[in-house]
C-alpha positions in Angstrom: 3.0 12.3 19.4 4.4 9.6 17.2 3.2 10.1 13.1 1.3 6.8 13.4 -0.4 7.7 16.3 -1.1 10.9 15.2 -3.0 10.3 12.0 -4.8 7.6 14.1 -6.0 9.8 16.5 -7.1 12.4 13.5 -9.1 9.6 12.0 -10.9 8.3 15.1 -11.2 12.2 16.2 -13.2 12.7 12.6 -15.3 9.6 13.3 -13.7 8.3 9.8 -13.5 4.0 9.8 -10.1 2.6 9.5 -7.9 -0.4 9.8 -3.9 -0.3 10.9 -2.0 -2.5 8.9 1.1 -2.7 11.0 2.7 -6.0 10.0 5.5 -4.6 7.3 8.6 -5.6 6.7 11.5 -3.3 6.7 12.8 -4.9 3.5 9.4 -6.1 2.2 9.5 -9.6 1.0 6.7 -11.5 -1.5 5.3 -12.9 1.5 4.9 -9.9 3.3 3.6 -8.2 0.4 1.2 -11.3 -0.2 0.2 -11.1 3.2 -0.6 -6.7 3.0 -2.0 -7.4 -0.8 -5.0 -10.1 1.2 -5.3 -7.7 4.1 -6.4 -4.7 1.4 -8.8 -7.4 -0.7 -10.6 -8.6 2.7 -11.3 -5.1 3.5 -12.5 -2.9 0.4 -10.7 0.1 1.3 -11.9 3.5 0.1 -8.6 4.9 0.6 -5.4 4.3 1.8 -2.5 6.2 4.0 1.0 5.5 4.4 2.9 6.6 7.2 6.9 5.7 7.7 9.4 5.2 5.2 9.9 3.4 1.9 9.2 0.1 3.0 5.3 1.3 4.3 4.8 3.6 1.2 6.2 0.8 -1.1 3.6 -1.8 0.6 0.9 0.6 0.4 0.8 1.2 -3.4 1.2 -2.7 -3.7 -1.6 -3.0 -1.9 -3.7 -0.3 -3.1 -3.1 -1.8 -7.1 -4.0 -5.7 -6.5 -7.2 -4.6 -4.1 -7.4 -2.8 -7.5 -7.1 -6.0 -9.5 -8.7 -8.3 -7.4 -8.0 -11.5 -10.2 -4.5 -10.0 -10.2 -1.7 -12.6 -9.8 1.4 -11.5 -7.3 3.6 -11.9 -10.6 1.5 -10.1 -13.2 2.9 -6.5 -12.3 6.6 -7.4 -11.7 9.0 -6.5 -14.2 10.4 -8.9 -16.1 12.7 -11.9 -16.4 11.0 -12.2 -12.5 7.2 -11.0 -13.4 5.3 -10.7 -16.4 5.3 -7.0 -16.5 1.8 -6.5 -17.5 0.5 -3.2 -17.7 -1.9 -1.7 -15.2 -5.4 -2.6 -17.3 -7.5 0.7 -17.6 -10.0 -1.6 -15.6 -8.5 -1.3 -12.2 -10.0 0.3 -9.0 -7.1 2.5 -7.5 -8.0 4.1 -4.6 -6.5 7.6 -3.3 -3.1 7.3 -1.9 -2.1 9.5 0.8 1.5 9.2 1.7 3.2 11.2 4.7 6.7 10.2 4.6 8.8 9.9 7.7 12.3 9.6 6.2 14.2 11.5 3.9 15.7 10.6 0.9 13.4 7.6 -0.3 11.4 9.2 -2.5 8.7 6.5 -2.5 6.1 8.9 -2.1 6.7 9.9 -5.7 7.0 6.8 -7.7 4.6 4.2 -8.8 5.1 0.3 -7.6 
Protein backbone atom coordinates (compact mmCIF):
# COMPACT_ATOMS: atom_id res chain seq x y z
CA UNK A 1 0.00 0.00 0.00
CA UNK A 2 1.24 3.37 -0.99
CA UNK A 3 2.38 5.73 2.39
CA UNK A 4 -0.53 8.12 1.49
CA UNK A 5 -2.89 5.63 1.37
CA UNK A 6 -1.73 3.98 4.18
CA UNK A 7 -1.96 6.65 6.81
CA UNK A 8 -5.42 7.42 5.23
CA UNK A 9 -6.72 4.20 5.70
CA UNK A 10 -5.25 4.25 9.55
CA UNK A 11 -7.08 7.46 10.12
CA UNK A 12 -10.55 6.50 8.61
CA UNK A 13 -9.87 2.86 10.34
CA UNK A 14 -9.50 4.94 13.91
CA UNK A 15 -12.67 6.92 13.01
CA UNK A 16 -10.23 10.13 13.42
CA UNK A 17 -11.63 13.34 10.94
CA UNK A 18 -9.33 14.39 8.32
CA UNK A 19 -8.79 16.32 5.16
CA UNK A 20 -6.08 15.42 2.15
CA UNK A 21 -4.40 18.29 1.03
CA UNK A 22 -3.01 16.92 -2.16
CA UNK A 23 -2.45 19.94 -4.37
CA UNK A 24 1.58 20.56 -3.71
CA UNK A 25 4.06 21.49 -5.78
CA UNK A 26 7.15 19.65 -6.23
CA UNK A 27 9.12 22.91 -5.99
CA UNK A 28 6.61 24.83 -3.92
CA UNK A 29 5.98 28.28 -5.15
CA UNK A 30 4.26 31.47 -3.13
CA UNK A 31 1.16 30.62 -4.79
CA UNK A 32 1.08 27.11 -3.91
CA UNK A 33 2.00 27.86 -0.53
CA UNK A 34 -0.69 30.70 -0.39
CA UNK A 35 -3.06 28.32 -1.73
CA UNK A 36 -2.06 25.20 1.28
CA UNK A 37 -1.60 28.33 3.98
CA UNK A 38 -5.94 29.19 3.10
CA UNK A 39 -6.62 25.42 2.89
CA UNK A 40 -5.11 25.02 6.78
CA UNK A 41 -7.05 28.55 7.95
CA UNK A 42 -10.55 27.36 6.34
CA UNK A 43 -10.22 24.25 8.30
CA UNK A 44 -8.93 24.71 12.00
CA UNK A 45 -6.83 21.67 12.08
CA UNK A 46 -5.95 20.04 15.31
CA UNK A 47 -3.03 18.45 13.87
CA UNK A 48 -1.25 17.97 10.87
CA UNK A 49 0.75 14.94 8.91
CA UNK A 50 3.08 15.04 6.18
CA UNK A 51 3.69 12.34 4.05
CA UNK A 52 6.31 12.41 0.92
CA UNK A 53 9.35 14.38 0.58
CA UNK A 54 10.64 17.80 1.21
CA UNK A 55 8.29 19.65 -0.83
CA UNK A 56 5.01 18.05 1.43
CA UNK A 57 6.95 18.40 4.72
CA UNK A 58 8.15 21.93 3.73
CA UNK A 59 4.31 22.85 2.87
CA UNK A 60 3.15 21.35 5.91
CA UNK A 61 5.08 23.39 8.53
CA UNK A 62 4.06 26.58 6.35
CA UNK A 63 0.91 25.78 6.76
CA UNK A 64 0.79 24.59 10.20
CA UNK A 65 2.60 28.31 11.38
CA UNK A 66 0.19 30.90 9.40
CA UNK A 67 -3.14 28.64 10.56
CA UNK A 68 -1.04 29.55 13.57
CA UNK A 69 -0.96 33.19 12.83
CA UNK A 70 -4.12 33.67 11.25
CA UNK A 71 -3.39 37.91 10.72
CA UNK A 72 -0.08 36.56 9.51
CA UNK A 73 1.03 38.14 6.19
CA UNK A 74 2.76 35.52 3.40
CA UNK A 75 5.94 37.91 3.87
CA UNK A 76 6.10 38.31 7.62
CA UNK A 77 8.13 34.94 8.26
CA UNK A 78 10.52 35.06 5.17
CA UNK A 79 13.95 35.92 5.71
CA UNK A 80 15.06 38.95 4.69
CA UNK A 81 16.02 41.27 1.78
CA UNK A 82 12.65 39.01 0.43
CA UNK A 83 10.49 38.87 3.87
CA UNK A 84 10.49 40.72 6.82
CA UNK A 85 11.83 37.99 8.96
CA UNK A 86 9.74 38.49 11.95
CA UNK A 87 10.03 36.20 14.64
CA UNK A 88 7.43 33.52 15.47
CA UNK A 89 5.33 35.77 18.24
CA UNK A 90 4.95 33.57 21.47
CA UNK A 91 1.19 34.06 20.56
CA UNK A 92 0.89 31.61 17.85
CA UNK A 93 -1.23 28.37 17.76
CA UNK A 94 1.16 25.59 16.38
CA UNK A 95 -0.40 22.49 16.11
CA UNK A 96 1.54 18.94 16.36
CA UNK A 97 3.43 18.07 13.33
CA UNK A 98 3.73 14.55 12.35
CA UNK A 99 6.12 14.03 9.49
CA UNK A 100 6.71 10.48 7.86
CA UNK A 101 9.26 11.17 5.29
CA UNK A 102 9.32 9.21 2.04
CA UNK A 103 12.72 10.28 0.71
CA UNK A 104 16.12 10.20 1.95
CA UNK A 105 18.38 12.88 2.29
CA UNK A 106 16.05 15.95 2.73
CA UNK A 107 16.02 16.30 6.03
CA UNK A 108 12.90 18.48 6.22
CA UNK A 109 11.47 16.56 8.90
CA UNK A 110 14.04 18.12 11.09
CA UNK A 111 14.08 21.74 10.39
CA UNK A 112 11.79 24.55 11.04
CA UNK A 113 10.15 26.69 7.98
Amino acid sequence: MPPVARVVHSLAKSSLKYELFDQVSVEPTDVSLKEAIEFARRNHFDAFVAVGGGSTMDTAKAMNLYAGVPKAEFLDFVNAPIGRGNPVPRTAEIKPLIAVPTTAGTGSETTGV
